[in-house]
C-alpha positions, 0 to 999 in steps of 0.5 A: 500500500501507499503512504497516502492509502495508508493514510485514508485507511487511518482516517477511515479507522477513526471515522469509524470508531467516532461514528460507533460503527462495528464493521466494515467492508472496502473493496476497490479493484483487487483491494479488499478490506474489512474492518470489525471492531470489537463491541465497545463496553461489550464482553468479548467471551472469547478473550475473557474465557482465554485469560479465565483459562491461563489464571490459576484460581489463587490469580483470579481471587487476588486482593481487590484494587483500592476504592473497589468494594468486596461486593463489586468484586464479587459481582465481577466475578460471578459475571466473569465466571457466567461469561466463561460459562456461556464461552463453553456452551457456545463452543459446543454448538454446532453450526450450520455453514451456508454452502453458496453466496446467495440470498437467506430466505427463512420461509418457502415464499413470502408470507409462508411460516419460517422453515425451523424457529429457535427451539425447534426440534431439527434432525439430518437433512430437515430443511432449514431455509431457502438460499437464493442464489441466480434466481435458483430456491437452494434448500439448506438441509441440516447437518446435525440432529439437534435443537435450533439455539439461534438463526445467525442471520436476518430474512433476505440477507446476503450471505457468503459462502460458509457464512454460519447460517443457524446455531444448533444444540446437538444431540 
């Protein structure tokens, strides 16, 4: 890159930051760029889980800071040790990729009831949703038998190839 694209890359970075935006996408010719900050005042689970791990037990009891209560410290750590908790949970789901680019589609045709909801009941080749990709109606079929936790995308959103689609509870 040139120092002049490196600048407007910079300054892209803190208009970002300034205006609170999460991420974002550049693409100008064979340059691609995506940014993606991690959400402020937001728990980044997978971080804390990694240092949970790494600490001995002894490490995360330490002696409080000053000004802070026993209390706040508690707190602290019991919202810690639930973030970790849901860190284990989420890493034993499975997820189901999207096989094409195209367009999600949770439903046969507009109007029609959602293919799965969360909570629902799934098993191995139950259709999950619809992937439009050149006018064609792609049926995602479900790869794991298991409970719907969460559907990671919106109605008529692009997606990308391997884009995570649904959160399934195995089984």
């Amino acid at each position: 890159m040139k120092a002049e694209e490196i600048q407007e890359l910079k300054e892209l970075i803190e208009f970002l930051k300034e205006n609170k935006i999460g991420e974002f996408d550049l693409e100008r010719g064979e340059l691609k760029i995506r940014i993606k900050f991690a959400q402020e005042g937001g728990t980044d689970l997978a971080g804390l889980a990694r240092a949970l791990s790494t600490q001995t037990p002894a490490a995360t009891a330490a002696a409080p800071s000053p000004g802070v209560t026993p209390a706040a410290q508690a707190a602290a750590t019991a919202s810690a040790e639930a973030a970790a908790a849901q860190v284990e949970e989420e890493a034993s789901l499975h997820i189901v990729k999207s096989p094409i680019v195209g367009t999600f589609y949770e439903s046969p045709s507009p109007g029609s009831p959602a293919f799965v909801k969360i909570g629902d009941p799934v098993e191995i080749g139950q259709v999950l949703c619809i992937v439009e990709a050149m006018k064609l109606m792609n049926e995602i079929e479900s790869d794991a038998a298991g409970e719907i936790v969460k559907r990671l995308v919106q109605n008529g959103q692009p997606v990308e190839y391997g884009q995570a689609l649904f959160a399934v509870r195995p089984r």
